[in-house]
N, C-alpha and C positions, 0 to 999 in steps of 0.2 A: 514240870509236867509235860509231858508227848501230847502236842497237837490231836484232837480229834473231831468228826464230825455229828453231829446228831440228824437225822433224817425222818421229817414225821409223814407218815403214810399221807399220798393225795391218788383220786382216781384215776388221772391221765394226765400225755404231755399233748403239746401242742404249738400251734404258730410255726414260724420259720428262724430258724438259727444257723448259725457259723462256729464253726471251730476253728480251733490255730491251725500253725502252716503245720507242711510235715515232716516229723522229725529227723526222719533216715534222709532224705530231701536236703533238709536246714544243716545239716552234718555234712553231707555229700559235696554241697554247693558251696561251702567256706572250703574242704579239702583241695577238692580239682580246682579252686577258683585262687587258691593259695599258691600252687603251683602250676598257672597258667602264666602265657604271655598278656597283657592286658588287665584292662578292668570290667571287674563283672560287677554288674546293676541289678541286686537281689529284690526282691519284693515278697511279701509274704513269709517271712520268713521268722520261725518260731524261736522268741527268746526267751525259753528254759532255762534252768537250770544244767540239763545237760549240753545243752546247745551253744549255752554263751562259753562253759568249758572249753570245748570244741574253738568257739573261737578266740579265749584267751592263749589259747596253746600254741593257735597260728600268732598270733602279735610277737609272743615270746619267740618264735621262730622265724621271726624278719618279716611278718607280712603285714604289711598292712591296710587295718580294716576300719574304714568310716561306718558308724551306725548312725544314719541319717533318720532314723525315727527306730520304734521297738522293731519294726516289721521289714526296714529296709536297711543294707546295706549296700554297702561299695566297699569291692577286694580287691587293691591292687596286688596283681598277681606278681611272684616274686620269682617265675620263671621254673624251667623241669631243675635248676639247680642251685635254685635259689637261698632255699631253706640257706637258717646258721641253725646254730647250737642252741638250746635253752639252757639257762645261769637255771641250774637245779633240776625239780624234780616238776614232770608236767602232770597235774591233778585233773583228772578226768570225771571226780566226780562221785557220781552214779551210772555214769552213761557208760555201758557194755559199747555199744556200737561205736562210740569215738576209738575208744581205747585199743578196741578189735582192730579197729579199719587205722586205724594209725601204727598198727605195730607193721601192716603191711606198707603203709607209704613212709616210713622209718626204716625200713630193714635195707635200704639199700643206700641210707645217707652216710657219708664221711667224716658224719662224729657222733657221739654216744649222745645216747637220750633214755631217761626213766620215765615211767607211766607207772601212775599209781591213784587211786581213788579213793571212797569211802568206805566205813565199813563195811558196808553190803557189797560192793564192787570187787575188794580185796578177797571175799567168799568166791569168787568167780571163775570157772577153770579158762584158759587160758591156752595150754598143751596144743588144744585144735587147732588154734591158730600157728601158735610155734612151728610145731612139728612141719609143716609143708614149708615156711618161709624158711626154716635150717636146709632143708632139700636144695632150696636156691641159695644156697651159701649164707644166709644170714647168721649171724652170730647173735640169740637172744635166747636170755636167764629169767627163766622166772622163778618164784619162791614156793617148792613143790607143790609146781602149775598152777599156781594164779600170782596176782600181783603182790607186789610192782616189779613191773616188766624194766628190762634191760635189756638198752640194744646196743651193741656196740658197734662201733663203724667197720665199715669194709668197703672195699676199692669198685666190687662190679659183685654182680647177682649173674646165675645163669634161669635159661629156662627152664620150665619142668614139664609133664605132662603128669597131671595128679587128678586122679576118680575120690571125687568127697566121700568119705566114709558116711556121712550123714548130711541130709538136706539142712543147709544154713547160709544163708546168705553174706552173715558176717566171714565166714571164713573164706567164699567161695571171693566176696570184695576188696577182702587183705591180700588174696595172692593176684589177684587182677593188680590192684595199686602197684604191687613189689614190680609185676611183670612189666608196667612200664622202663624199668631202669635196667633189666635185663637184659642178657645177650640171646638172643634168641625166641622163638613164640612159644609161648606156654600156654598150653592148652588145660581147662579147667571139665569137668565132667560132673553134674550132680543126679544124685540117685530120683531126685522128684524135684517138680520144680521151684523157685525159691525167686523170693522178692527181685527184679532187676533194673534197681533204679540204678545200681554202680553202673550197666552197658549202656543205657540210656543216655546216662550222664555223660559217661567218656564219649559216646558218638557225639552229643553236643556240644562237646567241648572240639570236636576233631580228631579227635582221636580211630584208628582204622581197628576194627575188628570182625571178627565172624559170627554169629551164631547160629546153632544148629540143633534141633535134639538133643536140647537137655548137655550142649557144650559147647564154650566159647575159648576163642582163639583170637591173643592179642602176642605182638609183632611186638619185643623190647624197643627203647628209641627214641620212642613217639614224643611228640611234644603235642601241650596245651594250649590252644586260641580261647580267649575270654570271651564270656557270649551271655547275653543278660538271661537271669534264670527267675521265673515268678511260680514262686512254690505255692501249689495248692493246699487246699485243708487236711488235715492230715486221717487218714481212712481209720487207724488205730485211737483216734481221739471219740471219732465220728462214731465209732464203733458201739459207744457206749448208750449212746443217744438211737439210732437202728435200732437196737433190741428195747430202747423203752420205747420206742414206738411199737414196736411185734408186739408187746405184752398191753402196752396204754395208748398208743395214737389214736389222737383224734382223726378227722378225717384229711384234715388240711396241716398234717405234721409233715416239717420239711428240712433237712438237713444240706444246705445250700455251699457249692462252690466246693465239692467233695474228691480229692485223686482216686482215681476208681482203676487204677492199674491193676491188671487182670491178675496178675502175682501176688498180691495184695488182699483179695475180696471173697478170699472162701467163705467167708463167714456170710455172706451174700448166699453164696449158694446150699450152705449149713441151712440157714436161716430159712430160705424157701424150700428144702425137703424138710422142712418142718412145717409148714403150710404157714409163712408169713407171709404177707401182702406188700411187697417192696417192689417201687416202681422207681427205675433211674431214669433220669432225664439229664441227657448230655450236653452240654457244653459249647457250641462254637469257638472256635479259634483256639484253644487249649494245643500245647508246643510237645514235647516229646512225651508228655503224662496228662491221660486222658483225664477226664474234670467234668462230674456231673452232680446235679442236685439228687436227690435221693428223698423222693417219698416213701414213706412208711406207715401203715393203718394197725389198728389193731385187730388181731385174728386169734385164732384158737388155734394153738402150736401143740403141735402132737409131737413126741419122745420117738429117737430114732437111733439107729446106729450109724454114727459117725463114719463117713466113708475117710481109710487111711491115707488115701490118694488128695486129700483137702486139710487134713492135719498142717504140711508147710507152709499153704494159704492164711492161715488164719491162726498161728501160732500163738502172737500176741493177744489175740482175742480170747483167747478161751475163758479167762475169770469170766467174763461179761456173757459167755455163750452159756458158761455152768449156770448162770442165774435165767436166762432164756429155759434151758434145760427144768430148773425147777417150776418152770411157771408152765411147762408142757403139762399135756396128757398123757401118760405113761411111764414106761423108761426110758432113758437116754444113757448110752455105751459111748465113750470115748476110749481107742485105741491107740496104741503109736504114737504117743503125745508124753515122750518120757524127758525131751528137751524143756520141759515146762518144769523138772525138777531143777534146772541149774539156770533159774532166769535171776530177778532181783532176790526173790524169795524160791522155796518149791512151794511154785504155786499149784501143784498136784494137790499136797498136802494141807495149806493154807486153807484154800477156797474148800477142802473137804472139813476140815476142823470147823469154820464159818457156818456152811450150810449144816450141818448137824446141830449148833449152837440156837442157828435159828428155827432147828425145826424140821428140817429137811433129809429125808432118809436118801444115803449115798454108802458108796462099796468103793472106798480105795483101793488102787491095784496098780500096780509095779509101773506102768505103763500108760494109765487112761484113770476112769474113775467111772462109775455107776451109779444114775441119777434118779430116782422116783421123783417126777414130780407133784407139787403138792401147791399149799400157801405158806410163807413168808411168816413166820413171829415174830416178835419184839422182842429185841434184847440186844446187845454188846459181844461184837466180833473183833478180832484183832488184825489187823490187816497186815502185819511186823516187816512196815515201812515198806510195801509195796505195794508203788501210786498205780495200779492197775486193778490191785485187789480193791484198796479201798473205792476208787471209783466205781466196783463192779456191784459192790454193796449197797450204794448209794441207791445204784438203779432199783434195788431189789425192792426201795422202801415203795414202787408202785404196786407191789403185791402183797403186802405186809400188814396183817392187823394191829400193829404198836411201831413204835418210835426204834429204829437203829440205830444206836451207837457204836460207831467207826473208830477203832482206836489206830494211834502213828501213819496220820497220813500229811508228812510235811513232805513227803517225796511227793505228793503228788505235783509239784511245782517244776518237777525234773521234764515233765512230759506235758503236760495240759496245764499252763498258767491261766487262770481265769476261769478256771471248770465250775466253782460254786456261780457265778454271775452265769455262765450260759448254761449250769441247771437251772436258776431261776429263770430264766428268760425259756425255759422250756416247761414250767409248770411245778418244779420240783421243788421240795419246803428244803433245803440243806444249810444246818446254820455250825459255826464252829462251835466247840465243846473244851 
């Protein structure tokens, strides 16, 4: 029987809580830290299911990684050309982002490597990523366009200059990785803005590059310096807990030690043309990714039309934003939000099938969705195994007259370990089913 959750209605959250590190962060910091000189002294760092992936894949690949507690490590860096081979096939899991951002810091190594994952991973397109690292000579197969990916070795990569067809971070951070090994600078170009922990990171590490308007320009070559990284809470975990505050915060509801990287936080600004009460409170001494607590009160959220220009911002959030949506007054239009069909699930579809089941009148559309908001009923939603749908559900049980039940939520372990204990610890009844 598929793991599920049952969720019985309460009237608020409250107190002050933490979330795990952060994901794209905990991924990033094993990669560049893999292939630095030295050693990096990680802190905070999120051990997933996708994550610990990520780091089984560097071990299998010469590097090695002490896990000095769940939250800390140490990577000895195995140098810009260090990497060996992995004996077989490297399992990624669930995790889109490993797998993405490794097929770029693969495509330019000198022996073949397979990535392949779970069944939901393997649903996964892939092409995007392809298509640009073949431009820089890579040589990778995939199984009409998703996995398991095949990369075959080659001697040098050139540069490119390539305009994203589409705001994504993962693709815009596989051809940044490639372009380290390349001869020449390549320059990346994206149509709106998009997460930029990958620039952050390389400048941390040492590495020289530019950015400007929406395009960054990195110099083939470059080598990696080791430099300790303390990863913040993660904004898409956090995310979840923000909107039960919009809908249920007490007054003194706090989400503490939060990365509030401006690439990141649409849902912040979603969230306030919605008329939510979310007060950030910043951080001292926080290193290349800003870090702040994040008060949230409870408000009366009115239905709005989603600006398209904040879609990239807050991509991953949207299950959690459609239940903020239903607890509005009005209607809420989501547009340009059609990369949400090719995530773990289509969560276009999913979170529209959910919200109808419980009640809630909604208009799927190619591209976005249309929300009446309303109240919450009791009943059984399918989440089909994705850990963002079911946690978005979970939240809904603060507006809800009966018990939800959450079915196939074992991924949610891929992203947020410990989510049922920091629901409880925020007020919320969530028990397994």
């Amino acid at each position: 029987m598929t793991a599920g959750y049952r969720v019985a209605p309460v009237p608020e959250v409250r107190g002050r809580i933490r979330v795990p590190g952060d994901k794209s962060i905990s991924h990033r910091t094993l990669m560049l830290g893999g292939i630095a000189s030295g050693r990096t002294d990680v802190t905070g760092f999120l051990a997933s299911a996708d994550c610990l992936a990520t780091l089984e894949a560097q071990r299998r690949m010469g590097v090695q990684v002490e896990q000095l507690s769940p939250t800390q490590l140490r990577v000895h860096g195995a140098g810009a050309r260090g990497l060996t081979a992995p004996n077989g096939e490297l399992d990624m899991g669930n995790a889109g982002t490993a797998i993405r951002l490794f097929m770029g810091l693969l495509a330019g190594q000198p022996f073949e490597s397979t990535l392949t994952g779970d069944a939901s991973l393997r649903r996964r397109p892939m092409e995007r990523v392809a298509a640009p690292l073949r431009l820089m000579g890579a040589q990778i197969d995939t199984v009409e366009g998703k996995p398991p990916v095949r990369i075959r070795p080659v001697q040098k990569l050139r540069a490119i200059d390539y305009a994203l067809p589409m705001a994504s971070a993962q693709v815009k951070s596989a051809v940044l990785l490639a372009a380290l090994r390349a001869e020449g600078t390549t320059r990346v170009a994206e149509p709106a803005p998009t997460r930029d922990h990958t620039e952050r990171m390389l400048e941390g590490f040492g590495v020289q590059l530019r950015r400007e308007a929406g395009q960054v320009w990195l110099a083939g070559g470059q080598s990696l310096t080791a430099a300790p990284i303390d990863v913040p809470g993660d904004f898409s975990s956090a995310a979840f807990f923000i909107v039960a505050g919009a809908i249920a915060g007490a007054a003194d509801f706090t989400i503490e030690n939060v990365g509030v990287n401006p690439t990141r936080t649409g849902l912040l600004d979603i969230l306030r043309l919605m008329g939510a009460d979310i007060r950030v409170h910043p951080r001292a001494g926080a290193g290349a990714e800003p870090v702040a607590d994040i008060e949230v009160r409870a408000s009366g959220l009115r239905g709005i039309q989603v600006p398209e220009h904040l879609v990239p911002l807050a991509i991953d959030e949207f299950p959690v934003l459609f239940v903020a949506a239903a607890c509005a007054e009005g209607e809420t239009l989501v547009t340009g939000a059609e990369e949400l069909r090719v995530k773990e699930s289509d969560r276009l579809a999913v979170m529209a099938e959910g919200l109808t089941r419980l009640g809630i009148v909604n208009e799927l559309r190619p591209d976005g969705i249309r929300i009446q908001g309303g109240r919450f009923r009791g009943g059984s939603v399918d989440s089909h195994g994705d850990h963002r749908i079911a946690m978005s559900f979970a939240i809904a049980s603060l507006r809800c007259d009966g018990e939800i039940r959450i079915e196939d939520v074992e991924n949610v372990g891929t992203s947020f370990p410990g989510f049922v204990e920091v629901a409880h610890a925020a007020g919320l009844k969530v028990q397994g089913a």
